[in-house]
C-alpha positions in Angstrom: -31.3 -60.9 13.4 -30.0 -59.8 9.7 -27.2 -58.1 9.6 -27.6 -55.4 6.8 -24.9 -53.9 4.8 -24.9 -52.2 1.4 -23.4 -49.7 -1.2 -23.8 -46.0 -1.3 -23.3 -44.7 -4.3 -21.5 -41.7 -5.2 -24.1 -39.7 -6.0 -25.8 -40.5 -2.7 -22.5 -40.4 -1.0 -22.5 -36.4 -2.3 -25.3 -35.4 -1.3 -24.6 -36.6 2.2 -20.9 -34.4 2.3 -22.9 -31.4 0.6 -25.8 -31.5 3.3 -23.3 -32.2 5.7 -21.0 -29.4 5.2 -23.7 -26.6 4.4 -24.4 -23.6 7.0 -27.4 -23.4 8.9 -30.0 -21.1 7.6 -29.9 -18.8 10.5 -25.7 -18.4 10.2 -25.1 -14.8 9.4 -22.5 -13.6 7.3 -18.9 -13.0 8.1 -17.6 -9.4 9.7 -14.7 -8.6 10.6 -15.5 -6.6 14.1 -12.4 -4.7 14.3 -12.4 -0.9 14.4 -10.5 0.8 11.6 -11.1 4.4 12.5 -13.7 5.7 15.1 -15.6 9.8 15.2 -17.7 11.5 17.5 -20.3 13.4 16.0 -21.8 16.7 17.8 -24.4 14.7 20.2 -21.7 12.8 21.8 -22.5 9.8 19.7 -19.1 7.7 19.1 -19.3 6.1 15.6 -17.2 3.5 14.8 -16.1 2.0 11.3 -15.2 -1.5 11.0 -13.3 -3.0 8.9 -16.3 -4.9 7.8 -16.7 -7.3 4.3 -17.9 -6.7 1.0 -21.5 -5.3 2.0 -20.6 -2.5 4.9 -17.8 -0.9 6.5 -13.9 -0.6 5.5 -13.9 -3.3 2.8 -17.1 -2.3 1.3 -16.7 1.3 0.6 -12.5 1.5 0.2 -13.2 -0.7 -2.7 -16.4 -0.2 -4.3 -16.3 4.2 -4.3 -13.0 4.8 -3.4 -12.8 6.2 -0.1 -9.6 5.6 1.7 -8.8 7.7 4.7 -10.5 8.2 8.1 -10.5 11.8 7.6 -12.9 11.7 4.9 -15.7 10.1 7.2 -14.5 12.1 10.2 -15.7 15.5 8.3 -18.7 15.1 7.7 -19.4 12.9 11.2 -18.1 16.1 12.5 -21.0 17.9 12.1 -25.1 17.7 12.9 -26.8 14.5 11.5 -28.2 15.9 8.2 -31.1 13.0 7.7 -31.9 10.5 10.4 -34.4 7.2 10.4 -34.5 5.6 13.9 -30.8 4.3 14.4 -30.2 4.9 10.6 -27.6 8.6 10.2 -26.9 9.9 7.2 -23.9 12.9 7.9 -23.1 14.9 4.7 -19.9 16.7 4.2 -17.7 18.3 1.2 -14.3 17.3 0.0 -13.0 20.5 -2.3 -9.9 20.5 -4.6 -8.5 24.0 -6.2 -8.1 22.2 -9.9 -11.1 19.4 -9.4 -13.7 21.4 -7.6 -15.8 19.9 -4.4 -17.7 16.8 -4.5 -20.3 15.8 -1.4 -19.7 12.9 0.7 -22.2 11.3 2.4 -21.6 9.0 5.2 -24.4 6.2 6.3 -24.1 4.8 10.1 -26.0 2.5 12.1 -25.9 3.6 15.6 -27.2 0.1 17.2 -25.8 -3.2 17.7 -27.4 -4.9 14.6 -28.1 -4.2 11.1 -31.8 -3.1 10.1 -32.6 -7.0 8.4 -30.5 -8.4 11.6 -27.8 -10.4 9.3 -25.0 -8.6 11.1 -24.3 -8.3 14.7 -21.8 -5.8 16.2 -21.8 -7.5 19.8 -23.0 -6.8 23.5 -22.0 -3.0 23.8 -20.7 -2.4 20.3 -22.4 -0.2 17.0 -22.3 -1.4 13.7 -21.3 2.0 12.7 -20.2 3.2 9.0 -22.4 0.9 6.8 -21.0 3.0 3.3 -19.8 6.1 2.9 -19.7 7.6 -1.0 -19.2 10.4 -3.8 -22.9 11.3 -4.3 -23.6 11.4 -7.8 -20.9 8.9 -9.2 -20.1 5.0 -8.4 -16.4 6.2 -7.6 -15.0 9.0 -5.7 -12.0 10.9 -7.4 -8.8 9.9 -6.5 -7.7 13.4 -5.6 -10.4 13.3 -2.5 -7.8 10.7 -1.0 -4.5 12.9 -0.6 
């Protein structure tokens, strides 16, 4: 019997590491599970916010409009759902300011264990909770709605 030895090149060599190292397809993304602030809203539903990534929760919204205290999702989450789709809850509240005025927050939850395309997972027993919360009608909330 032959013994049979040879070279891999480098590019071959690559492509091996690269295939190697890549995710499945089915991996979902990373989320951080951990609660950052938690409401109940009038129905007895308890709604948490995580601290999330990029794309929902804490990190996403803090960032990307601007919100950065609990109190400003607890306020509208205080009051009745204002637009509901299945698990989907959209609570809409007001922020007002003597010399700025009032601008509307709105507040998106998911009040089931997974996301609506099922890339993110909250656990056995847990919500997804606050997917974004915003200004409406501007990309960033003022920063007087945070004091």
């Amino acid at each position: 019997m032959k013994k049979i030895t040879g070279i891999i090149s480098p590019i071959a060599a690559a492509t091996l590491l690269l295939a190697g190292a890549a995710a499945p397809a089915s991996a979902a993304p990373w989320l951080n599970k951990k609660v950052k602030c938690t409401a109940v809203d009038p129905d007895g539903r308890e709604i948490p916010t995580l601290i999330g990534n990029a794309e929902l929760g804490w990190n996403h919204f803090t960032g990307r409009h601007n919100i950065r205290k609990c109190d400003l999702l607890n306020i509208p989450m205080g009051s009745p759902v204002d637009k509901k789709s299945g698990a989907n809850l959209e609570y809409w509240g007001y922020a007002t300011n003597r010399e700025h005025g009032t601008v509307k927050i709105v507040v998106k939850a998911r009040y089931a264990r997974k996301t609506d395309d099922g890339r993110y997972d909250a656990g056995s027993g847990k919500k997804i909770g606050v997917i974004t919360a915003y200004c409406k009608g501007m990309q960033k909330c003022p920063n007087w709605v945070n004091q």
